[in-house]
C-alpha positions in Angstrom: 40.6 -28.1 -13.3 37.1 -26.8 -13.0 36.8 -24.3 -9.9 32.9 -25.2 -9.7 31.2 -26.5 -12.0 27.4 -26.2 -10.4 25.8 -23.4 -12.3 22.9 -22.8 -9.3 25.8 -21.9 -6.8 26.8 -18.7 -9.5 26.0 -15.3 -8.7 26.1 -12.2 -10.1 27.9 -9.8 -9.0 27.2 -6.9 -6.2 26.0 -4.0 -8.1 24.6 -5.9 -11.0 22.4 -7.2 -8.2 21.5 -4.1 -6.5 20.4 -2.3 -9.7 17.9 -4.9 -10.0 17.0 -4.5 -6.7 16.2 -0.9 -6.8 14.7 -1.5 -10.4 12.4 -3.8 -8.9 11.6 -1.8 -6.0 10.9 0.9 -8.7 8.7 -1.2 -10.0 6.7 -2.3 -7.0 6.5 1.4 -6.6 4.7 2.3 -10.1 2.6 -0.8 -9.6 1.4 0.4 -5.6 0.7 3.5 -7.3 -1.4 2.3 -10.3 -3.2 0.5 -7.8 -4.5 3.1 -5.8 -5.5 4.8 -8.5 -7.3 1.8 -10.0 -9.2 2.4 -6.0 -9.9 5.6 -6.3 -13.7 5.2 -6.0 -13.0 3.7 -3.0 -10.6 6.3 -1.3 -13.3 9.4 -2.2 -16.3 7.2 -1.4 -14.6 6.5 2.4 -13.2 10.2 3.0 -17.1 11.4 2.1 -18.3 8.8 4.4 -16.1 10.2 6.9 -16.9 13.7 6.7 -20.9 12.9 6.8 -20.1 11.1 9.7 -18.1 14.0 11.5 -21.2 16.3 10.4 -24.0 14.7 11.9 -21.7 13.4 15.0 -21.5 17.4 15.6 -24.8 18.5 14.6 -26.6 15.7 16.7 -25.0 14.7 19.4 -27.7 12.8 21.2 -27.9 10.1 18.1 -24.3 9.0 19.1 -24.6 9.7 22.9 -28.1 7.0 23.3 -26.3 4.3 21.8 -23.8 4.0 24.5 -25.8 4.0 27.3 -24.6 2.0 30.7 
């Protein structure tokens, strides 16, 4: 007598499962972080942006303050 003999319903077991899961997850990781540095252009280019924008914001306030006139 054959228990079951539908090879979709098999799983494996516990751990063998949750060591793929955190090797997959480790993976994801390495990937996320290849990414951002495949962006990095990006990431300096916006944090420049930011600063110039802090810097004039500070040095001239009335360029900023005009445009929201009520």
């Amino acid at each position: 007598m054959i228990a079951n003999d539908d090879p979709s319903a098999y799983q494996l077991p516990f751990f063998n499962r949750l060591m793929i899961a955190l090797s997959n997850g480790w993976h994801l990781f390495v990937e996320l972080l290849l990414g951002l540095a495949n962006i990095w252009v990006f990431v300096v280019l916006s944090v420049v942006l930011w600063v110039l924008y802090r810097y004039y914001k500070r040095k001239h306030p009335t360029w900023f303050a005009s445009s929201i006139k009520s």
